[in-house]
N, C-alpha and C positions, 0 to 999 in steps of 0.2 A: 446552256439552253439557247442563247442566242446564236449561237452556230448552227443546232439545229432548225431555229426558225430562219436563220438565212439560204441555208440548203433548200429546205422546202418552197421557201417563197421563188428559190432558184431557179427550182424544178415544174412549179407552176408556169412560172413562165418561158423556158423554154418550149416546154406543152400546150403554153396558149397558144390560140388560132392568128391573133392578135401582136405576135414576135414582129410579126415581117412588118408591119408598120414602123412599129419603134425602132428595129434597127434598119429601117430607112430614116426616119429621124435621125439617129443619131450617128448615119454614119461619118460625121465630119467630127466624131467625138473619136479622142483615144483611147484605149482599152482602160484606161484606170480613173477617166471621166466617166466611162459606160459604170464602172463599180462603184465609182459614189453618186452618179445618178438613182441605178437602181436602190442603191441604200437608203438613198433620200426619197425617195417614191414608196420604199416600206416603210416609211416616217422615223428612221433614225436620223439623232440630233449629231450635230458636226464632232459632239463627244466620244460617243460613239463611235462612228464610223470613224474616228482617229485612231480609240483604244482596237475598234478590229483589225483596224490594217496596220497599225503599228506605226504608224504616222503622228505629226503634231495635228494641234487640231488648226493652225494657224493653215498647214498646207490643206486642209480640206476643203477652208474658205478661201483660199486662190483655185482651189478645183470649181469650186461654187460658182467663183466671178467668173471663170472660163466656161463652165457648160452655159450661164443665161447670157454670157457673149456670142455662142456659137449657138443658141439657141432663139437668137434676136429680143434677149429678154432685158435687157440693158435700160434706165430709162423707164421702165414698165412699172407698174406695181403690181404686179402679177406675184403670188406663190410659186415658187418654185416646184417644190410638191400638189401642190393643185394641178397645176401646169403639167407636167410628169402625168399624174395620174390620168387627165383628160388625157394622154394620147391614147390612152387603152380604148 
């Protein structure tokens, strides 16, 4: 089931109007920061998104420190997830 809410939420947002912003955001992000972004923007926990990708969860939290570096979120107290979602 969580496969198919990941497809779906996929496919929303490639069909959103709303794409070309976020990936101007993010284009200084690499393809597998853009998959745990969007992961984290569907409000999946770092557990998660380890068991989906087949990762540790330890590397999802080095993915994490890297997008709010490349995202100027360093230093912030900003949600990441918040953060995420306001770009839509």
């Amino acid at each position: 089931m969580i496969y198919v809410d990941l497809i779906e939420s996929s496919l929303k947002e490639i069909l959103s109007p709303y794409s070309r912003k976020l990936s101007a955001k993010f284009s200084q992000l690499t393809p597998k920061e853009i998959q745990v972004a969007n992961l984290i923007k569907d409000g999946k926990s770092s557990k998660e998104i380890a068991k989906l990708l087949n990762v540790s969860s330890s590397a999802i939290d080095v993915d994490r420190y890297r997008i709010r570096t490349k995202l100027a979120l360093n230093n912030k107290k900003t949600n990441l997830r918040s953060y995420l979602n306001s770009l839509i």
